[in-house]
C-alpha positions in Angstrom: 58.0 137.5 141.0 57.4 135.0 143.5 59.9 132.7 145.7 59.5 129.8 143.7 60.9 132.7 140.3 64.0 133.4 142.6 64.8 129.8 143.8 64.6 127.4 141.0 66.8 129.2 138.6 69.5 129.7 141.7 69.3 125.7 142.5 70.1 125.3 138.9 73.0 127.2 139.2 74.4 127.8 142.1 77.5 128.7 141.5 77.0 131.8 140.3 76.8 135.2 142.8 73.4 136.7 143.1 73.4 140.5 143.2 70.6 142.9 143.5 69.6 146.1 141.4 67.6 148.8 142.8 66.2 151.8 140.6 68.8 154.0 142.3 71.9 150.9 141.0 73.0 147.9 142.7 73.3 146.8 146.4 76.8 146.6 146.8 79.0 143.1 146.9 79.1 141.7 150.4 75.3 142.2 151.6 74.5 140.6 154.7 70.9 138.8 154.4 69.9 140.2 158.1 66.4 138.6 158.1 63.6 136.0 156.0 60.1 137.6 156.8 56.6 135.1 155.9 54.1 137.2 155.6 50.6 136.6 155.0 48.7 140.2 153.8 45.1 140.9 154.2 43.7 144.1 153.1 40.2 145.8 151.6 40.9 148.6 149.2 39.0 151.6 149.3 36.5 150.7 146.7 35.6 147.7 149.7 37.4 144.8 147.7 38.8 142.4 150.2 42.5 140.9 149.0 44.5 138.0 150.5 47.9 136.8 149.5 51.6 135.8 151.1 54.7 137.6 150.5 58.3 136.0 151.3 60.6 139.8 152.4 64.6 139.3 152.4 66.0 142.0 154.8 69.1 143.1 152.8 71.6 145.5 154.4 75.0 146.6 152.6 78.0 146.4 153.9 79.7 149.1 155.7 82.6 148.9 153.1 82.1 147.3 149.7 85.0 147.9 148.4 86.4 144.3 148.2 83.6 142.5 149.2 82.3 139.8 146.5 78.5 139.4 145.9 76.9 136.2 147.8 77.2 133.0 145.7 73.6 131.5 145.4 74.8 128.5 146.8 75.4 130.6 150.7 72.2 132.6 149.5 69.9 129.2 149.5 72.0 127.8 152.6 70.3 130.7 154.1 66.8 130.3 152.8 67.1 126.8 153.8 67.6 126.8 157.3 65.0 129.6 157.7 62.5 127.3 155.9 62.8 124.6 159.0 62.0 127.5 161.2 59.1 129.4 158.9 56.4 128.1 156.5 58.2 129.8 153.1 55.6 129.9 150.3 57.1 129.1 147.4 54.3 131.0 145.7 54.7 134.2 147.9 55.4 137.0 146.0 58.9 138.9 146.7 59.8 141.9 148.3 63.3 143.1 149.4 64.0 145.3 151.8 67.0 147.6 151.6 68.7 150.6 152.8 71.8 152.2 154.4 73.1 150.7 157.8 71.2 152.8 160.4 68.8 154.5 157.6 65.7 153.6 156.0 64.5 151.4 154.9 62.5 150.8 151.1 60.3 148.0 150.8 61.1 146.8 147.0 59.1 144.1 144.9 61.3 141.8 143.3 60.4 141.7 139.5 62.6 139.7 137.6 65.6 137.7 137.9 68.0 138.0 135.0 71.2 135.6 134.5 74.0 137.6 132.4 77.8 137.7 132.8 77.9 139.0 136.4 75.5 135.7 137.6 72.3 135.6 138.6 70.5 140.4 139.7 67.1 140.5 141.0 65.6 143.7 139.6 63.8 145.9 142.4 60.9 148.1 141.7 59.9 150.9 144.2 56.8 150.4 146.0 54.1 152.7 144.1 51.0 154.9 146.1 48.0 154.0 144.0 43.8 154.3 144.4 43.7 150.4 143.8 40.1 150.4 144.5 39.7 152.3 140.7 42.4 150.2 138.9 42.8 146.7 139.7 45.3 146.1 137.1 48.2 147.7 139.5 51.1 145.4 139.7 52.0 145.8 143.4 50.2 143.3 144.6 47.5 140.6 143.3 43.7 141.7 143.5 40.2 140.0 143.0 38.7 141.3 139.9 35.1 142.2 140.6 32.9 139.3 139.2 36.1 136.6 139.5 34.3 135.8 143.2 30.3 135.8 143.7 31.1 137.8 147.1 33.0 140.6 145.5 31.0 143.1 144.6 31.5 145.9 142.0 32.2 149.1 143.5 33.7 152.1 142.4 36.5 153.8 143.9 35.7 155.4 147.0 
């Protein structure tokens, strides 16, 4: 899922609240967007493929008590994004990641995979960050990867 995935549908509607779903269940109501990361990711797998790409990562804390606190409408939610855009270069084709976890804990680093609109408005599905050999399968869905033989300089080489 990529920025552009999260914000068009929100600017459509904006109205609606905008929740978020981890594998474990849902941020709770009344998260506080604490940071807007641009990040551009450059890495070479162990199988020597070189990989490039830019990632847009919404610091998401809970609140200390969600008991009566209301999601974010997307409306505050790209007020936010907005004003960090005159500040950062946001890729509207950087992939998504959220990053989440009790006030004072740690942190996961989730990728954002889809947006569903239902009755409650607008949940961005997290998936947990995954330990792979991405060198042997370059069809792993955590983060984008040159095939060998889509570039003239990347070569074919096994894993490791």
């Amino acid at each position: 899922m990529t920025t552009r995935d999260l914000l068009e549908p929100l600017r459509a509607d904006p109205d609606r609240p905008l929740r978020f779903r981890t594998p474990d269940g849902p941020v709770p109501g009344g998260y506080h967007v604490t940071e807007i990361k641009a990040a551009t990711v450059r890495t070479v797998d162990c199988g020597g493929r070189p990989h490039a790409w830019r990632e847009t990562i919404l610091q998401v804390l809970p609140p200390a008590d969600a008991r009566h606190e209301a999601p974010m409408s997307a409306r505050k939610f790209l007020a936010i994004v907005d004003r960090v855009r005159d500040a950062l270069d946001l890729a509207d084709d950087a992939y998504l990641r959220v990053e989440h976890g009790p006030p004072g804990g740690a942190a996961t680093t989730y990728r954002a995979e889809a947006l569903a609109a239902g009755p409650e408005g607008f949940v961005v599905r997290l998936a947990a960050p995954a330990v792979a050999c991405k060198g042997a399968d370059a069809t792993l869905p955590d983060l984008p990867v040159v095939r060998p033989g889509d570039s003239d300089d990347v070569p074919v080489v096994a894993c490791c």
